[in-house]
C-alpha positions in Angstrom: -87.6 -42.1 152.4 -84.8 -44.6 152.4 -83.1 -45.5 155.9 -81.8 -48.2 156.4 -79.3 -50.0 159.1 -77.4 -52.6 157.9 -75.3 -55.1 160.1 -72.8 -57.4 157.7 -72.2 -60.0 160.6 -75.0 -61.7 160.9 -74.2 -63.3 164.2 -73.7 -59.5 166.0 -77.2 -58.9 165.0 -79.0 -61.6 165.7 -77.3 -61.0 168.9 -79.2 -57.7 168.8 -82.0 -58.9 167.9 -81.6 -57.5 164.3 -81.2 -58.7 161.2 -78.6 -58.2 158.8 -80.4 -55.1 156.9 -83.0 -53.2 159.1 -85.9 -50.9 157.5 -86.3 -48.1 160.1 -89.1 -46.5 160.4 -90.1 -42.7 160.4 -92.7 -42.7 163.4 -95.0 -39.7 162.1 -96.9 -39.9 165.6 -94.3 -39.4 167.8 -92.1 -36.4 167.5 -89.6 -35.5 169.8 -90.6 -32.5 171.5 -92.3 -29.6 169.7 -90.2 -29.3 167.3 -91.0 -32.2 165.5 -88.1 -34.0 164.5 -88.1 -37.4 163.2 -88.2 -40.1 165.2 -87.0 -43.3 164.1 -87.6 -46.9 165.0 -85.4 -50.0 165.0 -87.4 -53.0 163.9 -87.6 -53.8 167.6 -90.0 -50.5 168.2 -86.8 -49.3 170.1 -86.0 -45.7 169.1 -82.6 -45.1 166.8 -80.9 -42.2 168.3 -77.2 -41.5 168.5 -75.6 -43.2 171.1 -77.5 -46.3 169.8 -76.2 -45.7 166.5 -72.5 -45.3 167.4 -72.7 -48.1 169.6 -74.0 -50.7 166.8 -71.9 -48.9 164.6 -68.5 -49.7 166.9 -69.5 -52.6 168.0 -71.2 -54.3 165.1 -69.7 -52.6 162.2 -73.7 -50.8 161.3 -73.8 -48.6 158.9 -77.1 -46.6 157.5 -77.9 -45.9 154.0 -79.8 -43.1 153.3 -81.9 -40.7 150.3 -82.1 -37.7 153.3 -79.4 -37.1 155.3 -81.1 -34.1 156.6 -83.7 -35.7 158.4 -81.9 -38.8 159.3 -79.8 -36.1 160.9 -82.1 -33.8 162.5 -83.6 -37.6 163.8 -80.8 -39.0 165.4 -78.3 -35.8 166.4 -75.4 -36.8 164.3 -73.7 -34.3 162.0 -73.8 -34.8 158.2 -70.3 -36.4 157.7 -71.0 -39.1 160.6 -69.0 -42.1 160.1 -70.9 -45.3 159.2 -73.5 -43.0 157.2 -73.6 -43.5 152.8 -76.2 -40.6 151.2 -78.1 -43.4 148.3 -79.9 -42.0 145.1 
């Protein structure tokens, strides 16, 4: 699965202790709840989850690109025509 978070100024996310494009990962080991949806980590072991996303997003101009906008989805809580979200091949 591709998912990555990407930052274009790289001053904002160094400020975040990013860098400019972030591989997130899909932690198999920790679901959240029993559902099992995807949890996914910022380089930082931090989790991505909405809020976070819209805040780097409106704040730092992130955007993710994805191959499965399902799970990135079903990971974070955003709906599938999220702003700041581009579906990759």
């Amino acid at each position: 699965m591709i998912l990555r978070l990407i930052i274009d100024d790289a001053e904002k996310a160094r400020e975040r202790g990013l860098e400019t494009v972030n591989e997130l990962h899909n932690n198999e080991s920790f679901c959240a709840g029993s559902a099992g949806y995807p949890v996914f980590q910022l380089p930082d072991e931090k989790m991505l989850d909405c809020q976070t996303f819209r805040e780097l997003r409106d704040e730092c101009g992130a955007r993710i690109e994805t191959d499965n906008i399902s799970k990135l989805c079903l990971g974070i809580g955003i709906p599938r025509d999220e702003p700041g979200v581009t579906v990759i091949d």
